[in-house]
C-alpha positions in Angstrom: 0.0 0.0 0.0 1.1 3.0 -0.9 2.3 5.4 1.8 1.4 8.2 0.4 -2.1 7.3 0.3 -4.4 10.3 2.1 -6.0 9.3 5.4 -9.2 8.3 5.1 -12.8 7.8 7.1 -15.1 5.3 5.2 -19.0 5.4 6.5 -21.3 3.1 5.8 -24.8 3.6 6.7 -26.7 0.2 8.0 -30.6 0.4 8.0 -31.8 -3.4 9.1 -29.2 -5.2 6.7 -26.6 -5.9 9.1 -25.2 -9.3 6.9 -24.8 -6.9 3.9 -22.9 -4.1 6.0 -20.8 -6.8 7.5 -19.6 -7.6 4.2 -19.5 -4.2 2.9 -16.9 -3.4 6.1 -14.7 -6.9 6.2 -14.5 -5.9 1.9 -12.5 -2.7 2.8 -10.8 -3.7 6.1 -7.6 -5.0 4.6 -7.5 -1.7 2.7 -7.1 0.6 5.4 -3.8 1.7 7.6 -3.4 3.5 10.7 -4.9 6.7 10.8 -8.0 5.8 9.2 -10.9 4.5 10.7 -14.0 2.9 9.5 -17.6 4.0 11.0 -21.0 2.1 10.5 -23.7 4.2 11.2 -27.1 2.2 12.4 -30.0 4.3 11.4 -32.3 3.2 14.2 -33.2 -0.1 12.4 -35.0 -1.6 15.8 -37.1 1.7 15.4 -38.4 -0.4 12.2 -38.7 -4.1 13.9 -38.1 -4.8 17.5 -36.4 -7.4 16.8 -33.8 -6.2 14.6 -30.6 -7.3 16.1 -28.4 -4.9 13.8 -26.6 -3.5 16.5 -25.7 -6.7 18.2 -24.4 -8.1 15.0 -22.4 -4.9 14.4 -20.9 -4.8 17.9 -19.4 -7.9 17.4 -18.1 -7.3 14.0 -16.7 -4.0 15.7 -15.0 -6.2 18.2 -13.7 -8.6 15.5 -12.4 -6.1 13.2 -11.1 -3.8 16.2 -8.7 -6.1 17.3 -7.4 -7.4 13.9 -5.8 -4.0 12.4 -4.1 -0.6 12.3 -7.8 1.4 11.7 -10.2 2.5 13.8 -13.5 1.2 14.3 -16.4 3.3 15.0 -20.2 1.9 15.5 -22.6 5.5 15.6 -26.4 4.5 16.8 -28.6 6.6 15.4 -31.6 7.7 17.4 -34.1 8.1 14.5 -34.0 7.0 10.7 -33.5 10.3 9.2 -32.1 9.1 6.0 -29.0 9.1 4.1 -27.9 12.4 4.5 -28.7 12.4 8.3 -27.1 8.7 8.7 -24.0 9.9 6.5 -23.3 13.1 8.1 -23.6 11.0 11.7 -20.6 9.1 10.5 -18.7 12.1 9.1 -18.9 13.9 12.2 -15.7 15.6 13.5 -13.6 14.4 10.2 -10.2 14.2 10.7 -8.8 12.4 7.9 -8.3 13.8 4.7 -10.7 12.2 3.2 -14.5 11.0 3.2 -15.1 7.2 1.4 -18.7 6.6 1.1 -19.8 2.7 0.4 -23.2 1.4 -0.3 -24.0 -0.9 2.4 -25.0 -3.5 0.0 -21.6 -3.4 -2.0 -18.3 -4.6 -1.7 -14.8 -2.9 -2.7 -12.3 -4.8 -4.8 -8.8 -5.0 -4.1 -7.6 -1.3 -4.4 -10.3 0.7 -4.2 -9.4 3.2 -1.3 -6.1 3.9 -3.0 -7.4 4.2 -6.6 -10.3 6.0 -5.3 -8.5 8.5 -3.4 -5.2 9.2 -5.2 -6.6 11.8 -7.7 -8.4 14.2 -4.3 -6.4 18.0 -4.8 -5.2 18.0 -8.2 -6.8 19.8 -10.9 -9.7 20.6 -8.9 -10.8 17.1 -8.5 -12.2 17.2 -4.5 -14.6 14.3 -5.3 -14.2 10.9 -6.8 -16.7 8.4 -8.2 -16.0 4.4 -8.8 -16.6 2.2 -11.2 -19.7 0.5 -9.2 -20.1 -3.2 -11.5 -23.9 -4.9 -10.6 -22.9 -8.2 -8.8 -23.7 -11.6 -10.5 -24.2 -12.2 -14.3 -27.1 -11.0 -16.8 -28.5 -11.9 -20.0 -30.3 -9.8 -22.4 -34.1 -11.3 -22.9 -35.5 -8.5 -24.5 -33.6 -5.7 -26.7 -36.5 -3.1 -26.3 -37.3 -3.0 -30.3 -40.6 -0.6 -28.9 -38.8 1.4 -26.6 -41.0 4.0 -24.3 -40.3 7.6 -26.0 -36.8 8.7 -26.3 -34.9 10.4 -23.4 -34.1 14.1 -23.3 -30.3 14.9 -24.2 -28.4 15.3 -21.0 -28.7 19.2 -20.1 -25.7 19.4 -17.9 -23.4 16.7 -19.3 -23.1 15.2 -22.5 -23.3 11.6 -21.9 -26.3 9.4 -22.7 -28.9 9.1 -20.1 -29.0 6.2 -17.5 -30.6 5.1 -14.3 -31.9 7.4 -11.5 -29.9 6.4 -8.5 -31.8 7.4 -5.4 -31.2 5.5 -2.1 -32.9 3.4 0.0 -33.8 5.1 3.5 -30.3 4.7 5.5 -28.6 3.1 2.9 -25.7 4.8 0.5 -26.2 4.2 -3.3 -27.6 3.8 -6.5 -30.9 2.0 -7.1 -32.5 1.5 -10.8 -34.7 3.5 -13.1 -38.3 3.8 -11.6 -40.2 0.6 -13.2 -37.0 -1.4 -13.1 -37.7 -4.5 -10.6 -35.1 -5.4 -8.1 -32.1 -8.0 -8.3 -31.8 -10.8 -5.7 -29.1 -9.4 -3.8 -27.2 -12.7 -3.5 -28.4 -15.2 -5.7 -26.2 -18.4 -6.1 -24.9 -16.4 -9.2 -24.2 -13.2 -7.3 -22.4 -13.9 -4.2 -19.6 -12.0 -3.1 -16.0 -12.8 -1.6 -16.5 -15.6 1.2 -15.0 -12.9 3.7 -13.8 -14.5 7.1 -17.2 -15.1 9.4 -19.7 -14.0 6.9 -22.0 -16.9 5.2 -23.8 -16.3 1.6 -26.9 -15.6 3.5 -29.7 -13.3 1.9 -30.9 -10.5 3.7 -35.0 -10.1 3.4 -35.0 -7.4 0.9 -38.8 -5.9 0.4 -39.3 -5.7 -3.5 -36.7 -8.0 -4.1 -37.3 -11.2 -6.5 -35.6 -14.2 -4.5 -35.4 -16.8 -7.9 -32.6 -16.4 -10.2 -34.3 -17.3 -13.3 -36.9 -14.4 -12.5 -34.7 -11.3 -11.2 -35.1 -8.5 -14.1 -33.4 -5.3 -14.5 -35.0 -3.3 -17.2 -33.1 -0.1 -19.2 -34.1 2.9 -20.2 -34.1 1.6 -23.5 -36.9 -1.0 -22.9 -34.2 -3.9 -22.5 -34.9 -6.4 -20.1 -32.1 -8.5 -18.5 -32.4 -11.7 -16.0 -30.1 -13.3 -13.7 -27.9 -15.7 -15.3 -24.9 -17.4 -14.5 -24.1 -17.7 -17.7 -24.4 -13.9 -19.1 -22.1 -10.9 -18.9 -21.2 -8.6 -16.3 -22.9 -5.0 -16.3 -22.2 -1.5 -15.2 -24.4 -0.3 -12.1 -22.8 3.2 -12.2 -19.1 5.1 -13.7 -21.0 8.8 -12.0 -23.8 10.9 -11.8 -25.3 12.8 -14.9 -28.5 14.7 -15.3 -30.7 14.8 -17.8 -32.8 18.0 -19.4 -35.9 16.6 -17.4 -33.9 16.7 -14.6 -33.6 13.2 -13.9 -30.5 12.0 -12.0 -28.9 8.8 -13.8 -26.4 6.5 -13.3 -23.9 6.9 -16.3 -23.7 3.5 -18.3 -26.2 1.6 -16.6 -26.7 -1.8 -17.5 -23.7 -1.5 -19.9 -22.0 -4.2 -20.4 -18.3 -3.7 -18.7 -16.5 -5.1 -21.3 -17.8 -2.2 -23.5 -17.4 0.2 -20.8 -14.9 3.4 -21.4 -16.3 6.5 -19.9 -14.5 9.4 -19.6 -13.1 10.5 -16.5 -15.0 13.8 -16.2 -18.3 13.5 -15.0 -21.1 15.3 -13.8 -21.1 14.0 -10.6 -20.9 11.1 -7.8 -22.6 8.1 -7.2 -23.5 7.7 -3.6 -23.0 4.6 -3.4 -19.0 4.2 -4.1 -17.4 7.6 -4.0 -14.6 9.6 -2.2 -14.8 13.3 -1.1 -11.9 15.4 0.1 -11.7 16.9 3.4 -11.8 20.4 2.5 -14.8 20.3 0.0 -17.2 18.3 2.8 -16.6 20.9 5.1 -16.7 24.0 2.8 -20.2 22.8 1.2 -21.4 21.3 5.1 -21.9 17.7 4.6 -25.2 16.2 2.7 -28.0 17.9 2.6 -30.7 15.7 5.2 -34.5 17.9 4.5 -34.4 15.4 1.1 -34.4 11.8 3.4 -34.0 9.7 0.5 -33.2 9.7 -3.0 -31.2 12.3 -5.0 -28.9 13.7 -2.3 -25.8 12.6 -4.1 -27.6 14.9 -7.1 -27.9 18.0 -4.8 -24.0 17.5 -3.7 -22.7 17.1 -7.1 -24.5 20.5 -7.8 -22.9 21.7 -5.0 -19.8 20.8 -5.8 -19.9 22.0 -9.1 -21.3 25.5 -8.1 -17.7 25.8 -5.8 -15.8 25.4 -8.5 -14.9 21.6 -8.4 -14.4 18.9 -10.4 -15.9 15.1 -9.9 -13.7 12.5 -11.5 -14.3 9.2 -12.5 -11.8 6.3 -11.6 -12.0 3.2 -13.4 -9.9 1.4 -11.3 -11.3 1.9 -8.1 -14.0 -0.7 -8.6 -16.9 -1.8 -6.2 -19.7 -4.6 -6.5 -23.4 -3.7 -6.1 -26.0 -5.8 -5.1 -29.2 -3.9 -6.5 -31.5 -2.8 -4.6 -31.0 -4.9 -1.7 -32.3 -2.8 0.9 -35.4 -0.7 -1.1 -38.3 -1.4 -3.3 -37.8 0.5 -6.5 -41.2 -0.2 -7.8 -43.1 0.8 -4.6 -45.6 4.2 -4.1 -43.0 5.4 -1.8 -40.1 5.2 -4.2 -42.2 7.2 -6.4 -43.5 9.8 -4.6 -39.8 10.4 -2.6 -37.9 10.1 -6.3 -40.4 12.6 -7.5 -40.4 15.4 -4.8 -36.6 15.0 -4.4 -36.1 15.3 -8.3 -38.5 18.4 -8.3 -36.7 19.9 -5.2 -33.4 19.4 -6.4 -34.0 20.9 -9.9 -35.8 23.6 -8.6 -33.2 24.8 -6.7 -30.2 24.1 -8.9 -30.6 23.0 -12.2 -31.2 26.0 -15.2 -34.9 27.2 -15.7 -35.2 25.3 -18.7 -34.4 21.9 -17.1 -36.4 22.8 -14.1 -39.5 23.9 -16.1 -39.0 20.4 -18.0 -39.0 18.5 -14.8 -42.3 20.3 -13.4 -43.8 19.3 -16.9 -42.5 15.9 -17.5 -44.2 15.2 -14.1 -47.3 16.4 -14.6 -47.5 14.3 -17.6 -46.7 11.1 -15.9 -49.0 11.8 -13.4 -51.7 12.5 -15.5 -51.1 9.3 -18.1 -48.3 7.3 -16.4 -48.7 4.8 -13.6 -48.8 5.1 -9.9 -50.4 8.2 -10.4 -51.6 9.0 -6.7 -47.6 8.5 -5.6 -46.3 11.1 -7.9 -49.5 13.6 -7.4 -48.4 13.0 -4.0 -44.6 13.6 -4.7 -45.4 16.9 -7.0 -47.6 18.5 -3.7 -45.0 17.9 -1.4 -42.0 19.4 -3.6 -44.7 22.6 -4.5 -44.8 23.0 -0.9 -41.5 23.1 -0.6 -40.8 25.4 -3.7 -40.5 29.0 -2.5 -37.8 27.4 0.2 -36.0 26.1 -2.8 -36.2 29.0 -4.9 -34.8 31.1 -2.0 -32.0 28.6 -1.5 -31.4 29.1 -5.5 -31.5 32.9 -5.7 -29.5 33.4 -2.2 
């Protein structure tokens, strides 16, 4: 390991999958040196089920991991679920390091991730990072889309073709699919990760998740349709965050095969779910915004970024597995009516007029012909309500 690697804190943010976070931590572990230290944050899982026993799995994993390196281990308990934001600035509090690494609970780092991920923070204006996130297991293509659904906007703050929303599941750090697209088991026989020491293959209950291989679907914004298969390619999850002119946050390259994969470095913005931010940018811009809960906050902080005058790059070899969707439902009301506010909330009080106007539009069209109609009327009330406290935020 390099020793001129910059310290780092990793968090990751555990709402009621405590196999999944175990693996996430024991994944970057052997990565880390002295100086750094690695805090899971609990968002009050038990305030979900009673008998959650996250923290008492997480205590001993502490205690494990605690005594078997030159890091730290931190365990924050959160007293409420307040979301992503809330959960990740928890685990950022106080940041000493030089760095902030940010992993999706239900994802795993690949051999040199912190040091690929981290090496380019300070030059050229680059005070955020974004990895190549891969989906775990293997997918075939079952359906090309021939009849697409209507063509997507071109991309009105970055030129790259549009992909995949990636909101977050309440607590958890990271991308999730394209509304519509159903969930992946997160580990089918043909999608399970490094046998890590003391943790099993064991599946965490997942709502919205489809537990049978031959019947897991991930569906592009083309139309395409892709099932499990052990037998099929690997896909992109994520290479960054790009926007369309409807205001959608996407996940560049979704269901790309990686093979074909070779993004540019400069992107838009970070994925959430595998990203690094320097020191100095997370405490000029205050941390992740928390009034948003779920979905779109790594959106908001790419603006952010991008309004201080920074750069986001993309680093192909700091590569991460994803289990998708493992801890949300992506086809459920609240998905929709939380994706829908947030994307509303976070155009209205960055994006250009145009883009915002376009997004207020687009809505009102799905909600008028589209389905789950009551969950984005409900989403498009909520974000009016909201408006003249983004449009102050926009014009101050």
């Amino acid at each position: 390991m390099s020793q001129q690697r910059k310290s780092v804190r990793v968090v990751i943010v555990n709402w009621r999958t405590p196999l999944l976070t175990e693996r996430a931590a024991r994944s970057l572990w052997p990565q880390l040196r002295a100086g750094d230290e690695l805090v899971v944050v609990d968002n009050a899982s038990a305030s979900a089920d009673p008998h959650d026993n996250s923290l008492d799995h997480l205590r001993r994993l502490g205690a494990q991991l605690g005594s078997a390196g030159p890091a730290r281990f931190g365990l924050v308990q959160a007293r409420r679920n307040g979301g992503f934001g809330y959960g990740v600035n928890l685990g950022a509090r106080n940041l000493r390091q030089d760095a902030l690494v940010l992993l999706n609970s239900d994802a795993y780092a690949l051999e040199g991730f912190v040091d690929a991920l981290t090496a380019p923070l300070g030059h050229d204006l680059v005070e955020a990072t974004t990895a190549r996130l891969l989906l775990e297991g293997r997918w075939r293509l079952v359906d090309d889309g021939a009849e697409p659904a209507s063509p997507q906007a071109p991309s009105a703050v970055e030129p790259a073709s549009p992909q995949s929303s990636s909101p977050q599941p309440p607590g958890a750090v990271g991308p999730n699919a394209p509304s519509g697209a159903e969930s992946a088991d997160p580990q089918s026989p043909s999608a399970v990760g490094p046998n890590f020491p003391g943790v099993e293959a064991q599946t965490e209950p997942t709502a919205g998740a489809t537990h049978s291989t031959g019947s897991a679907q991930l569906r592009g914004l083309d139309g395409g349709i892709w099932v499990s298969d052990p037998s099929g390619v690997e896909l992109i999850n994520s290479t960054g965050n790009v926007v369309d002119a409807c205001g959608n946050g996407h996940d560049r390259s979704w269901l790309a095969p990686a093979k074909q994969e070779h993004d540019s470095p400069e992107v838009f913005g970070i994925c959430g779910g595998a990203c690094a931010i320097s020191a100095r940018a997370w405490r000029q811009l205050g941390g992740m915004r928390q009034d948003l809960f779920m979905y779109y906050e790594d959106t908001d902080f790419s603006y952010r970024l991008r309004r201080a005058g920074y750069r986001v790059q993309y680093v192909r070899q700091a590569q991460a597995r994803h289990a998708h969707a493992a801890s949300s439902d992506s086809a459920s009301e609240a998905f929709t009516t939380w994706n829908t506010r947030n994307r509303l909330r976070v155009a209205a009080r960055y994006a250009p007029a145009s883009v915002a106007a376009r997004a207020l539009v687009n809505t009102g069209g799905r909600m008028l012909l589209g389905p789950q109609r009551q969950a984005r009327a409900q989403g498009l009330v909520q974000a009016l309500a909201h408006a003249p406290q983004d449009l102050y935020a926009r014009i101050g």
